[in-house]
N, C-alpha and C positions, 0 to 999 in steps of 0.2 A: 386199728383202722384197716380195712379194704386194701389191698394191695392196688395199685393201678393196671400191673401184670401181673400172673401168678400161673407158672406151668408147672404141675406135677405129674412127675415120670413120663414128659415127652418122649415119644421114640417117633422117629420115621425111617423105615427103609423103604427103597427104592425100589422098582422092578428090576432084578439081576442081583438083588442084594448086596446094594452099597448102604450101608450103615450111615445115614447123614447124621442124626440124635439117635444119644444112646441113655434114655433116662433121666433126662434133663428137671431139674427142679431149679426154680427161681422165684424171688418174689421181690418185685420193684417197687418202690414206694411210691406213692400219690406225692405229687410235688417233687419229685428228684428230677436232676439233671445226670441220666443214668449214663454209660459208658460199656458198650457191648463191645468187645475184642476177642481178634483171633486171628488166627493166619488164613487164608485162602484155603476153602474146603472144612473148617473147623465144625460148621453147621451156621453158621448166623443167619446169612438169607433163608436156610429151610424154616428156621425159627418163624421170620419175620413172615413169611411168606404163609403158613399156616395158622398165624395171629391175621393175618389180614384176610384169610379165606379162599386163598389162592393155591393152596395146596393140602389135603389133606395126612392129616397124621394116622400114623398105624398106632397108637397107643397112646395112654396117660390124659390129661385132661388140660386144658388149656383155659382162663378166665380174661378177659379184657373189662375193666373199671369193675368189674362182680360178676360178671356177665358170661355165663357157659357159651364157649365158640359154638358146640352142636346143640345144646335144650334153647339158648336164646340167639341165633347166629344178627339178627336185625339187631339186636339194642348193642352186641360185639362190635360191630361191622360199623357201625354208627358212633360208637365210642372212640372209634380210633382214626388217624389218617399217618398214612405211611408214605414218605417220599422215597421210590426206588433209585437203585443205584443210573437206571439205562434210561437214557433220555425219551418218554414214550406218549404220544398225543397226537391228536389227529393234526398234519400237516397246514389242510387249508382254512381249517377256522381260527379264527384271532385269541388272542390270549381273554379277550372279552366273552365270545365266545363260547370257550372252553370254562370258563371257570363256570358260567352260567349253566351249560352240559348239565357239569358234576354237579351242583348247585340242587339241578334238577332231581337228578339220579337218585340223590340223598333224601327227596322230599321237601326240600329247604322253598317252602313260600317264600314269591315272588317278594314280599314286600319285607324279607326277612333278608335277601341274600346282599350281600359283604361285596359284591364282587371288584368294585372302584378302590374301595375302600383296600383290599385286600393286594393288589396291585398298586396301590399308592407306597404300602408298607413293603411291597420286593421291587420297587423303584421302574414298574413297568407301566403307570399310566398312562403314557406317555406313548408307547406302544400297543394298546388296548388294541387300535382297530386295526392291525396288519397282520396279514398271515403267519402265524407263527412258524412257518419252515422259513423267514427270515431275521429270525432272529438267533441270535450270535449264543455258542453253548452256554456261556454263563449266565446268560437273560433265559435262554432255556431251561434251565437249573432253576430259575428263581421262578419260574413259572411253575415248575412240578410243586415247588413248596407253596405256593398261595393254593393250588389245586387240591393240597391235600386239607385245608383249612377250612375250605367253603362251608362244610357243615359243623365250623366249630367243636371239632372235637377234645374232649380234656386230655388225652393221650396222642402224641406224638412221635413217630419215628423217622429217624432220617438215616438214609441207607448208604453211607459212602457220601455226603452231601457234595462236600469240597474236593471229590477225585476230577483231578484234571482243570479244575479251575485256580487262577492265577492269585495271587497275595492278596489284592485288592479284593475281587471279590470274597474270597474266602475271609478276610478282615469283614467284610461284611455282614457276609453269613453269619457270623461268629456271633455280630451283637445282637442278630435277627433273631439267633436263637436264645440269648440272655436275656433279651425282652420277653418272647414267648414262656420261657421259664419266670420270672417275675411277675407274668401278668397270671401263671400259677397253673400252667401246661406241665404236664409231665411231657418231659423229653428222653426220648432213648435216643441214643448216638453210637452209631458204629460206623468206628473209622480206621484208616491205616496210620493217620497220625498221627502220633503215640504222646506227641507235645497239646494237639486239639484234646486228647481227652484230659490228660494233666494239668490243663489250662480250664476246662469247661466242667469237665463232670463232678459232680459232688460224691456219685458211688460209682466203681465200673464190678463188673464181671468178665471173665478171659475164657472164652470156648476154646476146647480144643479137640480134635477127633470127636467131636460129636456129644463133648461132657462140660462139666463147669468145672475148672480145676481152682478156681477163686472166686470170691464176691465180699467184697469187704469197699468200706467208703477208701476214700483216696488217700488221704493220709496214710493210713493205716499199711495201704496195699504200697506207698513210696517207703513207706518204713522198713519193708523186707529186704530194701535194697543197701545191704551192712555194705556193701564190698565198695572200699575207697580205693582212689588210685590217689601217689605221689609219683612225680615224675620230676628226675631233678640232671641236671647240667653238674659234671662233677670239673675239678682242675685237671686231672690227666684222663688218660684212656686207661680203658680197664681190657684185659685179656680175657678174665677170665669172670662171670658173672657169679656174684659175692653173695653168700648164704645171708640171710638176716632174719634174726629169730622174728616169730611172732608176721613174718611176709607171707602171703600163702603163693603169692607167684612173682618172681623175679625175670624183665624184660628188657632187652636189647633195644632200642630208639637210635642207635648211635656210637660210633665210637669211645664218647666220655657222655652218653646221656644213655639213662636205665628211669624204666616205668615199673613201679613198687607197689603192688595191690597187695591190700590187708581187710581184714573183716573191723570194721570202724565201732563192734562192739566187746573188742578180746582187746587192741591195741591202737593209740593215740600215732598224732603223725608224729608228736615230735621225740618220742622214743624208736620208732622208723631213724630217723636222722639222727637221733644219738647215736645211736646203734651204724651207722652209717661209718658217723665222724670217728667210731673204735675200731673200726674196722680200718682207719687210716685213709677214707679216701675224701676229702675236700670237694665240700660241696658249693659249688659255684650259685647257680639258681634253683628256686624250686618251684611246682606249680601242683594244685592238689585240681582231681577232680571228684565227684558224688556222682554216685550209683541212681542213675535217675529210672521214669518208668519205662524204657523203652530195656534195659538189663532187666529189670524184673519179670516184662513181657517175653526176652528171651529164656529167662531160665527157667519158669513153669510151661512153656508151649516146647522145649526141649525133650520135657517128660515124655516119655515113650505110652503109647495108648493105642485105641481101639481103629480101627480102620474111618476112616471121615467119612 
């Protein structure tokens, strides 16, 4: 099947030669709840931002829903809708308004447009007819996402959605976009929080300096994450911090408490604590924790690479 995204050998450098993509290969599936990550500068906006037509690229080839960004840019541009990270729309028109603008923009006939309907589902009906410079950031936020929907398009990306907005809304967000995905929207999702994608994405990919250093569904990519911790309360204090076969790092927490990281696919916990109790020291409490994906996201964006 047609990928929904599919860039080969993205490159874009910048005037002065900053390397934003350096060769970028992906392909996103039709129906995923995708998961784009990376640290600040990795490339993701230049990504997003040359899928949308906002910036152009120095190299490789780019596809939205089949669609050549440069031989077909109108059926591209029409395939997609992207919510930016920066809160961005005309001040004095109402959110009614506005959606109707873009509505326009898109060619979307009058007896076609969404636009009630589409502000009912981000909880802004209600605010339809007041200037949108008074409305509160998080009602601004949910106005950029009905804005990028007006023309119904099958591919969706949300750019930071949840930065800076509070529990509630962001709970919100969250199922806004569950629905969208079940009613059979491709979603991309790039976020900083590394629990939103572990919760939401079905596949993520990890940019970093300008490359894909992963792209594997989620499981698979929480699976890398071998390194357990035990962390245990001993009876007395220790001096000196005790070798234990089979630990790959031995931690101080405390005068009689030590934090025990092992690779959870070489050794079990309760040979750790055997190995403990031989060593003669009495262990009071224990508490394990799992190498979740926010460790994973550290130690391939750690990897040394090309300039962002």
């Amino acid at each position: 099947m047609t990928a929904a995204i599919r860039l080969d050998g993205l490159e874009k450098t910048y005037a002065g030669g900053k390397r934003a993509l350096d060769g970028v290969s992906l392909a996103i599936p039709r129906g995923s709840l995708f998961g784009l990550l990376g640290p600040n500068g990795a490339g993701k906006s230049t990504m997003i931002n040359i899928l949308a037509g906002l910036v152009t690229k120095t190299a490789g080839k780019a596809e939205v829903w089949g669609f050549d960004i440069d031989s077909h840019p109108r059926n591209a541009k029409a395939s997609i809708g992207v919510v930016p990270q920066e809160l961005l729309f005309d001040a004095f028109f109402t959110p009614f308004e506005t959606l109707e603008l873009q509505a326009g923009l898109f060619g979307v006939p009058a007896v076609k447009r969404r636009t009630m309907e589409l502000l009912q589902k981000v909880r802004l009906d209600d605010k339809a007819h007041v200037y949108s410079r008074t409305l509160s950031g998080g009602m601004k936020r949910r106005l950029l996402i009905a804005k990028a929907l007006v023309h119904n398009p099958p591919v969706i990306i949300l750019d930071e959605p949840t930065a800076g907005v509070d529990i509630e809304l962001r709970q919100m967000l969250w199922a806004y976009v569950r629905e969208l995905h079940a009613q059979g929207t491709t979603v991309v999702l790039t976020t900083h929080y590394l629990e939103e994608a572990e919760e939401l994405c079905d596949r993520i990919a990890i940019v970093n300096h300008g490359r894909i250093v992963i792209d594997t569904d989620t499981p698979t990519l929480l699976g890398q994450a071998r390194e357990k911790k035990v962390e245990v309360t001993l009876q007395a204090d220790v001096a000196d911090l005790p070798q234990i076969e089979g630990a790959s790092r031995v931690e101080r927490l405390g005068p009689n408490r030590l934090a025990i990281s092992y690779d959870k696919g070489l050794v079990q916990a309760g040979a750790i604590l055997a190995r403990l109790a031989a060593a003669g020291l009495g262990i009071v409490d224990v508490t394990t924790r799992e190498a979740d994906l926010e460790d994973v996201f550290l130690a391939l964006t750690a990897q040394p690479g090309g300039a962002a």
